[in-house]
DRENVOFI-818405 format. One record per residue (C-alpha): residue in one letter; x, y, z. Coordinates in Angstrom, 1 decimal, padded with zeros to 4 digits. Example, Ala and Ser with C-alpha at 12.3 -4.5 7.8 and 13.67 -1.06 7.14 Angstrom:
// DRENVOFI-818405
  nuke       X       Y       Z
     A   012.3  -004.5   007.8
     S   013.7  -001.1   007.1
// end
This chain:
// DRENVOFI-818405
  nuke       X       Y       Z
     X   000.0   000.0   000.0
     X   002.6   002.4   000.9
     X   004.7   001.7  -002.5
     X   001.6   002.4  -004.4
     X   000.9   005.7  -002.9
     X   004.8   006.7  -003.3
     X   004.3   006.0  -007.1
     X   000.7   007.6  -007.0
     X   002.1   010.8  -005.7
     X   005.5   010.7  -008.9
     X   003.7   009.4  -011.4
     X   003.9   011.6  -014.8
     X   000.8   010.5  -016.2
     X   001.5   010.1  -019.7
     X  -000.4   010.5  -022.7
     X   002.1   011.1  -026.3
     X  -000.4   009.0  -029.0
     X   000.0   011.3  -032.1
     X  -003.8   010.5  -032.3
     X  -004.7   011.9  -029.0
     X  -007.9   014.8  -028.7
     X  -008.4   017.7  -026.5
     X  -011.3   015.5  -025.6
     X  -009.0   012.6  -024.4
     X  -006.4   014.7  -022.8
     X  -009.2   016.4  -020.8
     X  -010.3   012.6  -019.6
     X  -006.8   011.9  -018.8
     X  -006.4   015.2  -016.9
     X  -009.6   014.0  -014.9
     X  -007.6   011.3  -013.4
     X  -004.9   012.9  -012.1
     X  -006.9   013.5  -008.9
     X  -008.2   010.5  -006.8
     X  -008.9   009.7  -003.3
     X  -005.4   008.5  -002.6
     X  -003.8   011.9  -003.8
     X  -002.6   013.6  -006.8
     X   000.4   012.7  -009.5
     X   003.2   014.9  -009.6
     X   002.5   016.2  -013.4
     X   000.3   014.9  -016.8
     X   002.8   015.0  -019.9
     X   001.4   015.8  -023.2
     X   002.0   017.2  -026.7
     X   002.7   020.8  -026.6
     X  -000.7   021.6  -028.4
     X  -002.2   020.3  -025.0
     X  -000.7   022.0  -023.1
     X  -003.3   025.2  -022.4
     X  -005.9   022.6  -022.2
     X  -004.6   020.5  -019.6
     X  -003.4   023.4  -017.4
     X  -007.5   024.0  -018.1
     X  -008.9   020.9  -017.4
     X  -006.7   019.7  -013.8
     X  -007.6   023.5  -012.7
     X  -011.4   022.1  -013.2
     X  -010.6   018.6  -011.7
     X  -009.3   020.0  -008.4
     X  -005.9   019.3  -009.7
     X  -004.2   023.0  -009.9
     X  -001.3   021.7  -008.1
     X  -000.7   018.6  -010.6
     X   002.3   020.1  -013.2
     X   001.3   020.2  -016.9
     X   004.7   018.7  -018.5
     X   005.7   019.0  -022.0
     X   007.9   017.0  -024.9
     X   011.0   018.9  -027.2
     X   013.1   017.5  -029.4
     X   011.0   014.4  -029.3
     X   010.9   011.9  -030.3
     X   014.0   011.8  -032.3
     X   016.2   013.2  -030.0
     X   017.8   015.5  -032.9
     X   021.5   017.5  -032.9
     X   020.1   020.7  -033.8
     X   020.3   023.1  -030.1
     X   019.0   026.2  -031.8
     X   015.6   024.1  -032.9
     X   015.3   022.5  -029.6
     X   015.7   025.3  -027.5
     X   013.2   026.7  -029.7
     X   010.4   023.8  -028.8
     X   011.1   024.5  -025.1
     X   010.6   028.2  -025.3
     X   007.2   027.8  -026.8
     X   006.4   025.1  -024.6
     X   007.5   027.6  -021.5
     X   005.0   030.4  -023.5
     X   002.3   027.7  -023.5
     X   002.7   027.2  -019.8
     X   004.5   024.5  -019.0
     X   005.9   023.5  -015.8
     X   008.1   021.2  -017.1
     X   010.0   020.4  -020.5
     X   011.4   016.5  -021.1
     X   013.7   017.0  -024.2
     X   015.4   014.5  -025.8
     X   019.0   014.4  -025.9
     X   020.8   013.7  -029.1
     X   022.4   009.8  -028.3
     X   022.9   009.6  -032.1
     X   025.5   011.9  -032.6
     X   027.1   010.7  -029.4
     X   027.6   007.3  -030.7
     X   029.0   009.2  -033.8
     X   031.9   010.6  -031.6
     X   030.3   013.9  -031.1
     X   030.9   014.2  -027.2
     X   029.8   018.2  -027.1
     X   026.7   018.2  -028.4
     X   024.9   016.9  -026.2
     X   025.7   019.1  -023.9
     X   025.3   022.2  -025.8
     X   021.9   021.1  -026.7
     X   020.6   020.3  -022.9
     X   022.9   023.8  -021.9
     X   020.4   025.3  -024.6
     X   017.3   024.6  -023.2
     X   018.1   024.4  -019.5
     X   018.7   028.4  -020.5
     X   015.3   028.2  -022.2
     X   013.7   026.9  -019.7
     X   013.9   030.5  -017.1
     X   014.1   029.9  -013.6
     X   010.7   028.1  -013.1
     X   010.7   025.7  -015.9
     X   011.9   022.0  -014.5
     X   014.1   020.4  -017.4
     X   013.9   016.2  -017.8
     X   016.4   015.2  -020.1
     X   015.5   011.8  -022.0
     X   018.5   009.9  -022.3
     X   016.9   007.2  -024.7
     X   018.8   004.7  -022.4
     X   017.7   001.7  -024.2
     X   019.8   002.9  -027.4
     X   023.1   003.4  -026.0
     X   025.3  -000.1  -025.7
     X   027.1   000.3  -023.4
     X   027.6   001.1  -019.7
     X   030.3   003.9  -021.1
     X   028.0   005.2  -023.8
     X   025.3   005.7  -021.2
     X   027.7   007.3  -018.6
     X   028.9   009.5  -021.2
     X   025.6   010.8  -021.8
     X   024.8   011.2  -018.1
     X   027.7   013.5  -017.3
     X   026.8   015.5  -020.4
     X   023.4   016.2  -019.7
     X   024.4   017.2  -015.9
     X   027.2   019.1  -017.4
     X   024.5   020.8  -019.3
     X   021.8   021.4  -016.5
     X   019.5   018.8  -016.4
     X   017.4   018.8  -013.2
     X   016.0   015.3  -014.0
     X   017.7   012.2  -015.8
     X   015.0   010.3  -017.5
     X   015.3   006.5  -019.1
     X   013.2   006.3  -022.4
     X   011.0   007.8  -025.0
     X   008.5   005.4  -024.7
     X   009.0   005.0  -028.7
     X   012.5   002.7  -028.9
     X   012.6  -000.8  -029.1
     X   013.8  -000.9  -025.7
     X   012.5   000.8  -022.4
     X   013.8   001.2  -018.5
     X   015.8  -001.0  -017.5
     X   016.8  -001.3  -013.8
     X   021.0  -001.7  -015.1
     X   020.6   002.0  -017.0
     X   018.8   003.4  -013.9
     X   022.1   002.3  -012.1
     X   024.4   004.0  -014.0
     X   022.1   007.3  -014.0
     X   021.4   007.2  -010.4
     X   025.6   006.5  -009.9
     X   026.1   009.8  -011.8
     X   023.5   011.9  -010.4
     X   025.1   010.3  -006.9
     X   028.4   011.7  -008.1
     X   026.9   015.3  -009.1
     X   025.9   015.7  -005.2
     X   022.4   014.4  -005.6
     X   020.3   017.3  -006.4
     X   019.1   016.2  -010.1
     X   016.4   014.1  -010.2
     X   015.5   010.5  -011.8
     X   012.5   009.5  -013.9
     X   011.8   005.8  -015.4
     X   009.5   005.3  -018.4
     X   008.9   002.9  -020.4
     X   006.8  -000.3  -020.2
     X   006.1   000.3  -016.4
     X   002.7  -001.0  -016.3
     X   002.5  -002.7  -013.1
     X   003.2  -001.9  -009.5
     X   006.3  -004.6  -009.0
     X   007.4  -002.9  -012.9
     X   008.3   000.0  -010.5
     X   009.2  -001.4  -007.1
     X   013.3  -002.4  -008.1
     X   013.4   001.5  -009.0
     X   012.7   002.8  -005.6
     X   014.8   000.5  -004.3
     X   017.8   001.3  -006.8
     X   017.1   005.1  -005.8
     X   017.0   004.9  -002.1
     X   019.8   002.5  -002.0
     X   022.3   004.8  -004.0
     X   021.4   008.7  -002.7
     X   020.0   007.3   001.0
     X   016.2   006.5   002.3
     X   013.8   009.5   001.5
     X   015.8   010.5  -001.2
     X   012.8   009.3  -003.8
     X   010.7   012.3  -003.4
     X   008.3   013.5  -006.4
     X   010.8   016.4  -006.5
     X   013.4   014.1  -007.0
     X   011.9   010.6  -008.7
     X   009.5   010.3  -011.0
     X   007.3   007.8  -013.5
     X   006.0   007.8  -017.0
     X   003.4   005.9  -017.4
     X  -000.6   006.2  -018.4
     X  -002.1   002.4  -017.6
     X   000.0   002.3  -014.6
     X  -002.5   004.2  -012.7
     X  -005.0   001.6  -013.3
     X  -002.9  -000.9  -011.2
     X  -002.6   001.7  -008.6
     X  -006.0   002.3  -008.2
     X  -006.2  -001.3  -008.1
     X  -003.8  -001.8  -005.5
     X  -005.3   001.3  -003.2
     X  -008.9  -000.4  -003.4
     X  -010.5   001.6  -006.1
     X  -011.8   000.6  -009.3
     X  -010.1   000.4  -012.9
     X  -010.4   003.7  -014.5
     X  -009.5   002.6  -017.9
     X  -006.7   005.4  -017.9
     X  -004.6   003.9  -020.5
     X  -003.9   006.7  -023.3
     X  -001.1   005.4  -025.3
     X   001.5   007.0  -023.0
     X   005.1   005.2  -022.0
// end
């Protein structure tokens, strides 16, 4: 019971189906309140994001974050267009920006752009806007290629390190959430973690707690700090916490 209301309270719930309608995004916003407590944030398309920020404010969900996608989900070299997504997603109103980092042209040898690109929008994100930076996890080889891209996006700003797209062929993976928790242990602790990616079920998410608070310390898995992406999660959730299915599933990660 208390592991599902941890990931209640950081759950991003997801929905990024290309085929998604203000009408579905208002249902998923509908969710985000329940009688166990809030998620942390709902993530959706930019063109969603005014009517999210609407729709939780009608809920009784003001304090739920609207989050946002840039560079996604390609995860392209170009700084100067992804700083440009996240300054329109800021203009829009998001509270938070999850922007793919480019892992192609690190495996390419390219070991600066990545951080040039996250440095971009960490500045285009202001003071208020949180910056996730989606590391696309599953896609990097090796345990190098990964660290590599950690310590660039840190070097660039990030405030959160996040696994997956949702899109790749491969998702979270508790052995990348080590070596991203290991780096953000190294950087002092202060950026966050978020895992997404085929977590559907409660015991998808339990090894990630444990992987968080055994690294950075007991407590340190806070919604500030540790997040997940997921949409049909919630359903197992509810389930868990004694309420009904809600049929929440939007084709998130």
């Amino acid at each position: 019971m208390d592991l599902a209301r941890r990931s209640l309270a950081a759950l991003d719930l997801t929905c990024l189906d290309e085929h998604a309608t203000p009408a579905r995004i208002e249902g998923l916003c509908r969710q985000a309140a329940s009688p166990w407590g809030q998620v942390a944030a709902v993530c959706v398309y930019p063109e969603y994001i005014r009517t999210a920020r609407l729709a939780l404010d009608r809920a009784g969900a003001g304090a739920v974050r609207v989050a946002t996608v840039a560079n996604f989900p390609f995860g392209r070299a170009e700084a100067d267009a992804a700083a440009l997504d996240v300054q329109r997603a800021v203009a829009a109103g998001a509270d938070e920006v999850d922007v793919v980092f480019p892992w192609r042209s690190l495996l390419q040898g390219d070991a600066r752009c990545g951080e040039s690109l996250v440095a971009a929008c960490r500045e285009a994100c202001g003071e208020r806007t949180v910056l996730k930076v989606i590391l696309e996890s599953g896609m990097l080889p090796t345990h190098d290629a990964l660290r590599d891209a950690c310590q660039a996006a840190l070097r660039g700003g990030a405030d959160f390190l996040k696994t997956s797209t949702g899109k790749s062929a491969v998702h979270a993976t508790t052995k990348a959430a080590e070596v991203m928790l290991d780096c953000i242990a190294e950087h002092g602790g202060t950026c966050g973690f978020k895992a997404s990616g085929g977590l559907r079920e409660l015991a998808d998410v339990a090894p990630y707690f444990t992987l968080a608070e055994r690294i950075l310390g007991r407590g340190w898995a806070t919604p500030e700090r540790f997040r997940i992406g997921a949409s049909s999660l919630l359903d197992a959730l509810h389930a868990e916490l004694g309420g009904q299915a809600t049929g929440t599933s939007a084709g998130g990660y």
